[in-house]
N, CA, C and O atoms as CSV, one atom per row, in Angstrom:
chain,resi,resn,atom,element,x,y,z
A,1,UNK,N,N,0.843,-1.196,0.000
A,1,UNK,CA,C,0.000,0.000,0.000
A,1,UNK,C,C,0.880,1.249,0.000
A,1,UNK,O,O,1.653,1.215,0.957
A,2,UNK,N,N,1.038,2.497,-0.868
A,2,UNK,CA,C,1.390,3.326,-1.238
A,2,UNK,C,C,1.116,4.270,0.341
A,2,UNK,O,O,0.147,4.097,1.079
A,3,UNK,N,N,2.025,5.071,0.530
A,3,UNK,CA,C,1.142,5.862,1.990
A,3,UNK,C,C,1.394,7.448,1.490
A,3,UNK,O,O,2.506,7.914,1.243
A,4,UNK,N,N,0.085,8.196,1.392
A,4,UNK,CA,C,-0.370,9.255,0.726
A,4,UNK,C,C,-0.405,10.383,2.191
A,4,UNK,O,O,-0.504,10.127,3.391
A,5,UNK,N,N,-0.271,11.725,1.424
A,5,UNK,CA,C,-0.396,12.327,2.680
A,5,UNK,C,C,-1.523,12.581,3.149
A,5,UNK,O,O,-1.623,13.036,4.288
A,6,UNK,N,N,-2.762,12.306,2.260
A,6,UNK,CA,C,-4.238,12.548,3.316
A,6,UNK,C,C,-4.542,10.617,4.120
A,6,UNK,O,O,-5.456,10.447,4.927
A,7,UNK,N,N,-3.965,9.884,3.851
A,7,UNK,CA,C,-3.821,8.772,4.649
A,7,UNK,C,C,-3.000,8.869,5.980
A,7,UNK,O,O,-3.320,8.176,6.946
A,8,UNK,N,N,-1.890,9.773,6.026
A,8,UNK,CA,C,-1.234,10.119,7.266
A,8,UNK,C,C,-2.557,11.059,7.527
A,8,UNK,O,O,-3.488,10.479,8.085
A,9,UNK,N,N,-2.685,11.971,7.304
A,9,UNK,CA,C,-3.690,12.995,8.218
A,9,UNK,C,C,-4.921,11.942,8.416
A,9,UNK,O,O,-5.450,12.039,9.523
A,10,UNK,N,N,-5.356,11.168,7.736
A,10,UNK,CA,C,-6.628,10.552,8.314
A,10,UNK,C,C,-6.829,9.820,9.417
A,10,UNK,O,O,-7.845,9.665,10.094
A,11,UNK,N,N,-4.762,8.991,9.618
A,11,UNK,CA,C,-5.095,7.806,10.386
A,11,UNK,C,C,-4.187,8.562,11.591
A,11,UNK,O,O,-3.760,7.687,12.344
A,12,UNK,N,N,-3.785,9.813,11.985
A,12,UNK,CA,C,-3.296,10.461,12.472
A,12,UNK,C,C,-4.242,11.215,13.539
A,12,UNK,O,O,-4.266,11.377,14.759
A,13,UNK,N,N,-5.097,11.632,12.287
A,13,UNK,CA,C,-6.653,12.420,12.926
A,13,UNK,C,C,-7.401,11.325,13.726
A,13,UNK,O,O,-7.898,11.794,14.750
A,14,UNK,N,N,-7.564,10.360,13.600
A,14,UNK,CA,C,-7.976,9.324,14.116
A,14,UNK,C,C,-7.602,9.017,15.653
A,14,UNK,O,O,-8.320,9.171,16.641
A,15,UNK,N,N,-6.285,8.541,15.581
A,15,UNK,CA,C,-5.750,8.292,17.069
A,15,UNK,C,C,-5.496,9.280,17.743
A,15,UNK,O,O,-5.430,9.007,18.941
A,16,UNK,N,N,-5.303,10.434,17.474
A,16,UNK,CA,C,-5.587,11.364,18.479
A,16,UNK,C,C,-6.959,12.001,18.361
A,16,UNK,O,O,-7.088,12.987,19.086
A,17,UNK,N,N,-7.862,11.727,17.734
A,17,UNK,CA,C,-9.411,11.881,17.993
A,17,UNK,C,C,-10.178,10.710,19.411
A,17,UNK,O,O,-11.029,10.856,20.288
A,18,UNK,N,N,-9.341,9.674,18.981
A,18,UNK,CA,C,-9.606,8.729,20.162
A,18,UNK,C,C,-9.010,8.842,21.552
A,18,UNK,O,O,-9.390,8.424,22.646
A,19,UNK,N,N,-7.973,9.529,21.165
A,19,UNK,CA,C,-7.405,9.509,22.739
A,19,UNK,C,C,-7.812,10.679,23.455
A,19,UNK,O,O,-7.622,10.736,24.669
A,20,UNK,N,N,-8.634,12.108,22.504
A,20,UNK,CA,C,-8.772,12.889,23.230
A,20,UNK,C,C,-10.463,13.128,23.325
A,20,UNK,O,O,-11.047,14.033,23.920
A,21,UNK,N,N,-10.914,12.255,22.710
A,21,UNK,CA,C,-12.240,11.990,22.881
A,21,UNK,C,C,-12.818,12.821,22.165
A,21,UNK,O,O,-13.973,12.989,22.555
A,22,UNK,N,N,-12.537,13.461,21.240
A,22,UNK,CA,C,-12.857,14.095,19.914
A,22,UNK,C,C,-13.228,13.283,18.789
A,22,UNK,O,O,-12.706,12.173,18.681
A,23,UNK,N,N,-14.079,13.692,17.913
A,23,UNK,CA,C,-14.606,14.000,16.269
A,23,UNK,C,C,-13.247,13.799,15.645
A,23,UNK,O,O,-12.443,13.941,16.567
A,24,UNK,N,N,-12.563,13.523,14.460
A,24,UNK,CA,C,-11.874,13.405,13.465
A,24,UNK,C,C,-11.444,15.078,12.829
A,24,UNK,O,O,-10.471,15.828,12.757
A,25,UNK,N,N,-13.173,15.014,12.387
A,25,UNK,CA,C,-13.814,16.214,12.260
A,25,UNK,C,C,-13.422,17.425,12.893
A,25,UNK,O,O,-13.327,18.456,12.228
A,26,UNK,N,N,-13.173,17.400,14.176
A,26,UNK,CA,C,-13.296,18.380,15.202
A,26,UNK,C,C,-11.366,19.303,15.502
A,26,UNK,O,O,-10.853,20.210,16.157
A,27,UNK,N,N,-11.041,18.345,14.586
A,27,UNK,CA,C,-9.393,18.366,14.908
A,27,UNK,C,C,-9.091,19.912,14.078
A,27,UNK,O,O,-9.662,20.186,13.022
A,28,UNK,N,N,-8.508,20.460,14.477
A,28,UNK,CA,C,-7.514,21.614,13.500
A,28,UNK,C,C,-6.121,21.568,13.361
A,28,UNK,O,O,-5.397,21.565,14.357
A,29,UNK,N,N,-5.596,21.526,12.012
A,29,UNK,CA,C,-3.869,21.701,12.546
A,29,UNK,C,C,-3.232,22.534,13.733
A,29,UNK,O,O,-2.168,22.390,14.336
A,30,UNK,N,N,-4.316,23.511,13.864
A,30,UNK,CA,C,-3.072,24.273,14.706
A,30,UNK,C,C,-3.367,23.726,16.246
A,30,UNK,O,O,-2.782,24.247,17.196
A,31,UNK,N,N,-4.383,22.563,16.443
A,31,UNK,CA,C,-4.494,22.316,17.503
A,31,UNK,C,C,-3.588,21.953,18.489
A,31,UNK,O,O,-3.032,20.890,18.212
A,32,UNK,N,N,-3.148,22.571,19.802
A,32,UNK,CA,C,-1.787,22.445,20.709
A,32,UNK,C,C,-2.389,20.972,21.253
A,32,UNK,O,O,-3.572,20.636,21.303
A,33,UNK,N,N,-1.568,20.437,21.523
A,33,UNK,CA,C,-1.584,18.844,22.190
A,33,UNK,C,C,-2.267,19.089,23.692
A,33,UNK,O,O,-3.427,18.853,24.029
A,34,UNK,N,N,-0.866,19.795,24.708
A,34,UNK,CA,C,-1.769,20.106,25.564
A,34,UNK,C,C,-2.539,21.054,25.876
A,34,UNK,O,O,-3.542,20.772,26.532
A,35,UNK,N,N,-2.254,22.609,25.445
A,35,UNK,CA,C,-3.011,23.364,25.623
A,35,UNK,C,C,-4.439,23.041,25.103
A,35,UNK,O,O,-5.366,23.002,25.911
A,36,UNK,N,N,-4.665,22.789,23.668
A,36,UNK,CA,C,-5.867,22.646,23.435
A,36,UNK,C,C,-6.998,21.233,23.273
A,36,UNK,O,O,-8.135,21.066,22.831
A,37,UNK,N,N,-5.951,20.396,23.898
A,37,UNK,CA,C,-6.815,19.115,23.695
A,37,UNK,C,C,-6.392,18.318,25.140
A,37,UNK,O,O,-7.041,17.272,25.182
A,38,UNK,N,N,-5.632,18.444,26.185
A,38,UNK,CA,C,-5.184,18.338,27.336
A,38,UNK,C,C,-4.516,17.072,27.398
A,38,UNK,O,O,-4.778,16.269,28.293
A,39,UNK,N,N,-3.692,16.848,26.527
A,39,UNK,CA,C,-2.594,15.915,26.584
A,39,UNK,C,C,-1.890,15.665,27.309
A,39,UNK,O,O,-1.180,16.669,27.257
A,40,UNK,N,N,-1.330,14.857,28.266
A,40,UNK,CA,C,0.424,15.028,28.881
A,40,UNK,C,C,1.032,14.224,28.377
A,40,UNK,O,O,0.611,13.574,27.420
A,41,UNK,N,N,2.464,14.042,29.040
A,41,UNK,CA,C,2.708,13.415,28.460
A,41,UNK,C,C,3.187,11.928,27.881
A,41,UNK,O,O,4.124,11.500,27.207
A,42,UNK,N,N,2.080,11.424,28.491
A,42,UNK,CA,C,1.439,9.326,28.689
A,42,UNK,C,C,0.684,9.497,27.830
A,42,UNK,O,O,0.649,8.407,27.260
A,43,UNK,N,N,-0.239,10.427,27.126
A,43,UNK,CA,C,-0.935,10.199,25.966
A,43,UNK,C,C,-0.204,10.903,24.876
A,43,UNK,O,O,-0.322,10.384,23.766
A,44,UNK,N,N,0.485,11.916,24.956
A,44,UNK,CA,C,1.205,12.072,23.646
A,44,UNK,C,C,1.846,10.759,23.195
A,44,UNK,O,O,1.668,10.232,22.096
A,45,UNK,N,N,2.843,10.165,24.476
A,45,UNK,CA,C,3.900,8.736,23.682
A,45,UNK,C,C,2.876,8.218,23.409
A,45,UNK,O,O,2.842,7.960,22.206
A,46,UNK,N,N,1.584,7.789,24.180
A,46,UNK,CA,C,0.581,6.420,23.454
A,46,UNK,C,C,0.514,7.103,21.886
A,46,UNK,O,O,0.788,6.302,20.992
A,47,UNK,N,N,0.237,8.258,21.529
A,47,UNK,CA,C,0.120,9.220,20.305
A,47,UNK,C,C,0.927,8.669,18.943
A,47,UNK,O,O,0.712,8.519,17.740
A,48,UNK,N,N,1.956,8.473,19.886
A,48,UNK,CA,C,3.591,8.649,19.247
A,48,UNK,C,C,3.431,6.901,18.788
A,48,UNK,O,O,3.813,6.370,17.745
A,49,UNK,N,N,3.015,6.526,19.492
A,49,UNK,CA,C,3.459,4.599,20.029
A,49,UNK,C,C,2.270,4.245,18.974
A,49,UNK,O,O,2.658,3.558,18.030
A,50,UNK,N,N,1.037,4.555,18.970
A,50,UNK,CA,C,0.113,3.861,17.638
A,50,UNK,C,C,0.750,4.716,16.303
A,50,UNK,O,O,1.218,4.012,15.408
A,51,UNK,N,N,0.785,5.955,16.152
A,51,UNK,CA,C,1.074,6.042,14.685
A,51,UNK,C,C,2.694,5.152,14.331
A,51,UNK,O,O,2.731,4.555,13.256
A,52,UNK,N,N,3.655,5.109,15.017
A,52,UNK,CA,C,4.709,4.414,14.849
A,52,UNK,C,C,4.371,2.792,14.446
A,52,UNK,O,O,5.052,2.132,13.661
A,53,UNK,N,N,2.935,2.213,15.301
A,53,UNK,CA,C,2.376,0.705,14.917
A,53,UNK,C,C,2.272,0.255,13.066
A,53,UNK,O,O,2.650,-0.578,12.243
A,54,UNK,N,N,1.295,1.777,13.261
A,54,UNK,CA,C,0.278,1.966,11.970
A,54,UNK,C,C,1.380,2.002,10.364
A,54,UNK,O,O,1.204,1.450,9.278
A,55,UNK,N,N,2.482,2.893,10.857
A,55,UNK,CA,C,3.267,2.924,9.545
A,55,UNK,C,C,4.916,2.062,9.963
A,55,UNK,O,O,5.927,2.165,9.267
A,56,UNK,N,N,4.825,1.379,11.041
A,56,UNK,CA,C,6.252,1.038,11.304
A,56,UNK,C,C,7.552,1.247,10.672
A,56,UNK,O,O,8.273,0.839,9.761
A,57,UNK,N,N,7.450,2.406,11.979
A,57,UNK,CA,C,9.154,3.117,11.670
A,57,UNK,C,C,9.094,4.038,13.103
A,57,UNK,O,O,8.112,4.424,13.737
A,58,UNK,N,N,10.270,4.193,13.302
A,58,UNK,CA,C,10.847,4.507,14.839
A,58,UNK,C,C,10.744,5.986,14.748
A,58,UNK,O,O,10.551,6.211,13.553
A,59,UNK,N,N,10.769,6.969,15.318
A,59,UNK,CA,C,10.820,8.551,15.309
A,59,UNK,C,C,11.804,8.919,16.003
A,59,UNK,O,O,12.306,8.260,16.914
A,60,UNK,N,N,12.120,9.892,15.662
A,60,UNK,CA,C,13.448,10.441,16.381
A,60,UNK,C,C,12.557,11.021,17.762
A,60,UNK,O,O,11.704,11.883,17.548
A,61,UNK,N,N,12.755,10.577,19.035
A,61,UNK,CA,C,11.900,11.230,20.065
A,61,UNK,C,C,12.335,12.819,20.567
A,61,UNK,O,O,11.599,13.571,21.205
A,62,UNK,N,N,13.967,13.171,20.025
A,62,UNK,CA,C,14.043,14.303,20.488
A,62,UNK,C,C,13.148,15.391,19.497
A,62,UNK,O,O,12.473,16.357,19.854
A,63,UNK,N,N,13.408,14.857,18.108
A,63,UNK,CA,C,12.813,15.532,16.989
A,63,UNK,C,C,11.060,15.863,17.562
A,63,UNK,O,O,10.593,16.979,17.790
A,64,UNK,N,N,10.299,14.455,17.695
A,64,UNK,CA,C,9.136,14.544,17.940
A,64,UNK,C,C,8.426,15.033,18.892
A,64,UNK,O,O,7.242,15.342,18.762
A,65,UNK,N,N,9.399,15.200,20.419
A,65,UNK,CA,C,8.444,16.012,21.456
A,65,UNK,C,C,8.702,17.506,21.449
A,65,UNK,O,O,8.425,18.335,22.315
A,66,UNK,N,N,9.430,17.696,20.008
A,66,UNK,CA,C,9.412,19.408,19.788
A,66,UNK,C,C,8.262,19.700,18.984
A,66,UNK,O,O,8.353,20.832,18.509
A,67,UNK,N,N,7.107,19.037,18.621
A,67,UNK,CA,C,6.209,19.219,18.201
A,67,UNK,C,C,4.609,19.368,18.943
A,67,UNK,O,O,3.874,18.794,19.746
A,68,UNK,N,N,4.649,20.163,18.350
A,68,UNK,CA,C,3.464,21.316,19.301
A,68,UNK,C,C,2.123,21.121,19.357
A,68,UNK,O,O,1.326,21.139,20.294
A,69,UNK,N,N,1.932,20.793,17.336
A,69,UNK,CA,C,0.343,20.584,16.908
A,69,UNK,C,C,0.581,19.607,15.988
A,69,UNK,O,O,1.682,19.182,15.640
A,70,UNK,N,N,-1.029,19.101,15.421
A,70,UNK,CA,C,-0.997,18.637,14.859
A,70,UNK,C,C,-0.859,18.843,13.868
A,70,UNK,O,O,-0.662,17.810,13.228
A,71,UNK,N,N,-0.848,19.799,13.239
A,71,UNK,CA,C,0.071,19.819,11.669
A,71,UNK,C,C,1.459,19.810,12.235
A,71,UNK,O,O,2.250,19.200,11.517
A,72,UNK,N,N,1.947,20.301,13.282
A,72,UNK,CA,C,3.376,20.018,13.281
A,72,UNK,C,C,4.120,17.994,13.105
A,72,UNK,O,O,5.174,17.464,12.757
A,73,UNK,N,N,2.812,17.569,13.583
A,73,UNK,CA,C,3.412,16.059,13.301
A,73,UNK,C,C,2.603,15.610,12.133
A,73,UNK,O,O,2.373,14.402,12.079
A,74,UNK,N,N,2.135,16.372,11.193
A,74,UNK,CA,C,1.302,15.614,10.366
A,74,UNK,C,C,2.600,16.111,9.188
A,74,UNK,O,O,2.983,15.250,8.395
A,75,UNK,N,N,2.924,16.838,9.159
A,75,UNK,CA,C,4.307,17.692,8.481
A,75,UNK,C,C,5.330,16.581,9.173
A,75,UNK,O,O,5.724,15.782,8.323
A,76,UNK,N,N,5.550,16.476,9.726
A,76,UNK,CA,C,6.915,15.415,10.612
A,76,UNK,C,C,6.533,14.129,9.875
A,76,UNK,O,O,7.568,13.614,9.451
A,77,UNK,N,N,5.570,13.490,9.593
A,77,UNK,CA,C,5.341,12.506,9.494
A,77,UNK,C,C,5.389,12.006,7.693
A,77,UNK,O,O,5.712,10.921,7.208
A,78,UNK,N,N,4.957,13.207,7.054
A,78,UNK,CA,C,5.142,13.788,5.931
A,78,UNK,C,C,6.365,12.990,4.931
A,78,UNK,O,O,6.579,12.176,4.033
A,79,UNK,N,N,7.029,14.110,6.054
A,79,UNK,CA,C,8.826,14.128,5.792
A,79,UNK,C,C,9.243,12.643,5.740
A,79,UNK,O,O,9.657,12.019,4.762
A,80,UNK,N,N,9.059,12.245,6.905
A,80,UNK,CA,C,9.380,10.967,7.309
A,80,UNK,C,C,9.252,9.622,6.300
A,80,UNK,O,O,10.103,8.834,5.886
A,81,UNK,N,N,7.921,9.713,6.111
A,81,UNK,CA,C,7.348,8.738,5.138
A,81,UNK,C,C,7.176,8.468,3.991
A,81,UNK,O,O,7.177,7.315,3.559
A,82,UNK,N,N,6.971,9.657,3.201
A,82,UNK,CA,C,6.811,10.484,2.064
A,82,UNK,C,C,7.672,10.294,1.361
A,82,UNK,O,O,7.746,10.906,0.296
């Protein structure tokens, strides 16, 4: 399977729609992890730990907990995969 960048934003939008008990729908890029969706940080790694399942490949963790929103890891992930 080819991995497209609205397949990262979909299955991206997804697990953090589930973990923060949000809509898919409801998500915005510029949404802050914790400021605006109340993340710490045991659900960011779970965050970190399913999309890493979903496309298996490791993340640089210093790279990744400098990321703020979700377009900042939907862009990270981008890069990464792309």
């Amino acid at each position: 399977m080819e991995v497209t960048a609205a397949q990262i934003r979909k299955d991206f939008c997804a697990i953090i729609a589930k973990l923060a008990g949000k809509k898919p729908g409801d998500l915005k890029d510029g949404n802050r992890f914790r400021d605006d969706l109340g993340f710490d940080s045991l659900k960011s790694m779970e965050a970190i730990s399913r999309i890493t399942e979903v496309y298996d490949f490791v993340p640089d963790l210093d790279e990744i907990m400098d990321l703020q929103t979700i377009g900042d890891v939907i862009h990270y992930l981008e890069k990464k995969l792309l």
